[in-house]
C-alpha positions in Angstrom: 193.3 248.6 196.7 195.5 246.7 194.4 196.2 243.0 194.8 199.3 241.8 193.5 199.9 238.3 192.1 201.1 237.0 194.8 198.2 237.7 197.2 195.6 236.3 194.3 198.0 232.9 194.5 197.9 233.1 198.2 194.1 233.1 198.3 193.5 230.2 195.7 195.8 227.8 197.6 193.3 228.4 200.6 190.8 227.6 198.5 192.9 224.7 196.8 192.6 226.3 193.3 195.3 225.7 191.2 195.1 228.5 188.4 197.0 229.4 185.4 198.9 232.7 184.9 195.6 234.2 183.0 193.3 233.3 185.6 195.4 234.8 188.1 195.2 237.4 186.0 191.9 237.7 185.2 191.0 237.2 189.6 193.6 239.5 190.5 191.3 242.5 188.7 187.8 241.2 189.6 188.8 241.1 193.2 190.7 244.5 193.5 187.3 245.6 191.7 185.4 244.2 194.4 187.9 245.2 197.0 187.4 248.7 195.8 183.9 248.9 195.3 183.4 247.7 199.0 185.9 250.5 199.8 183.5 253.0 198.2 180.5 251.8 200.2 182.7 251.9 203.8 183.2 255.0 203.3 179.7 256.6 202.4 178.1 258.5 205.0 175.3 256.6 206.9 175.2 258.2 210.2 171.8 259.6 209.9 170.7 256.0 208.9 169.6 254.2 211.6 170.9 250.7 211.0 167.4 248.8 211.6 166.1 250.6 208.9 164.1 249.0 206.5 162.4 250.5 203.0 159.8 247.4 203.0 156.8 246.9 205.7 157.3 244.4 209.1 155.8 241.2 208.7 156.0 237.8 210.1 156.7 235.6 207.5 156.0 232.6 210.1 152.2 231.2 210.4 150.8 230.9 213.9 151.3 227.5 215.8 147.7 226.1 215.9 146.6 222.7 217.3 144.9 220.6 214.3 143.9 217.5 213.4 147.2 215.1 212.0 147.3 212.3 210.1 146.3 208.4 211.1 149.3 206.8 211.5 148.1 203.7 209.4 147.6 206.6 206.7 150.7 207.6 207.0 152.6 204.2 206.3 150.3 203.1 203.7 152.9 205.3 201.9 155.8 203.7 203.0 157.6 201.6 200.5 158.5 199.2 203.6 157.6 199.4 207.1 158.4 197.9 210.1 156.1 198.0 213.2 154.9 201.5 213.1 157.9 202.9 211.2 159.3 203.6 207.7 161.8 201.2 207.0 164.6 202.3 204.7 167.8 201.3 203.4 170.7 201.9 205.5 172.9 204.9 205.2 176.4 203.3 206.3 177.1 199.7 206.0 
C-alpha cells in the first residue's frame, strides 16, 4: 500500500508536525514500508497457532503478599528534609 503525499501531510497535521517536502518524502516511504510489511504479517497463516501461545515458560513475575515488619515512623521522618506532625512536608506543587 502506497501512501501518497497528501495522506503523509494529512497524518503530520494530526500530529502537528510541520515538515518540509523531503521529509514528507522521506515519511511517505518509511510508512508505506511499514504499512506493507504489517500487510505481509496479516496475511500469514496462523490458524493452527493458538493465540495464547507462548515460546517462554509461565511465571509470576509478582512476589507474594506477606505480612512483615515496617518501618518506625520516627525512622522514617528522620529522612525528611521538613516535617510536620507526622508527615513529610514539601514544597507546594501549584501556588
Amino acid at each position: 500500500m502506497s501512501l501518497t503525499k497528501e495522506e503523509v501531510e494529512h497524518i503530520a497535521s494530526l500530529a502537528h508536525l510541520q515538515l518540509g517536502e523531503q521529509e514528507l518524502e522521506k515519511y511517505r516511504r518509511q510508512l508505506t514500508d511499514i504499512l506493507d510489511y504489517a500487510d505481509r504479517l496479516r496475511r500469514v497463516d496462523t490458524s493452527a497457532i493458538s493465540p495464547t501461545t507462548t515460546v517462554l515458560p509461565l511465571r509470576s513475575v509478582l512476589r507474594t503478599d506477606e505480612i512483615r515488619e515496617s518501618l518506625a515512623r520516627d525512622d522514617v521522618l528522620a529522612n525528611a528534609p521538613e516535617r510536620d506532625r507526622q508527615m513529610f512536608r514539601i514544597p507546594p506543587v501549584f501556588e
